[in-house]
C-alpha positions, 0 to 999 in steps of 0.5 A: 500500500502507498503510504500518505505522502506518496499519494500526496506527491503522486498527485502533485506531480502527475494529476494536477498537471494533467487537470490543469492540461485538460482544463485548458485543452477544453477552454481552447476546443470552446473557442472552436464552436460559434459564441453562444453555442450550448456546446461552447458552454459546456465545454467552459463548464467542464474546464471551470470545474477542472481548475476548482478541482486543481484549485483544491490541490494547490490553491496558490498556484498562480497559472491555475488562478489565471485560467479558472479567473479566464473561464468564469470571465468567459462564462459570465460574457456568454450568459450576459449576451444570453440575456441580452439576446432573450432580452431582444427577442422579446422587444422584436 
């Protein structure tokens, strides 16, 4: 069995790197899909909750904060035009 520190240092060096790959891997495939696709969406929600989850392994890192703080910026202008969209659809 693992002992408590090599499961830690285990997830300092191969799982929290491949979190944080994959976070980003799926913010830029979102990128690849129109603006207020549902799939685009998705995609930022999935890698918003990677960088949570990386975020609880190692809450100081600075590239994680980077692209958690990027992807809920994202999100946030996504739902805003949403909004605004429904907003206009209603007045036309």
């Amino acid at each position: 069995m693992w002992k408590t520190t090599q499961k830690f240092w285990y997830l300092i060096l191969y799982v929290f790197p491949a979190m944080l790959n994959w976070g980003l891997t799926l913010k830029a495939r979102s990128r690849l899909h129109p603006m207020m696709s549902s799939e685009r969406i998705n995609l930022l929600n999935q890698a918003k909750q990677l960088f949570e989850d990386a975020l609880r392994l190692q809450p100081r890192n600075a590239q994680i904060c980077g692209a958690y703080a990027t992807s809920n910026i994202e999100l946030e202008e996504l739902q805003k035009k949403e909004m605004e969209s429904k907003r206009n659809a209603r007045f036309n």
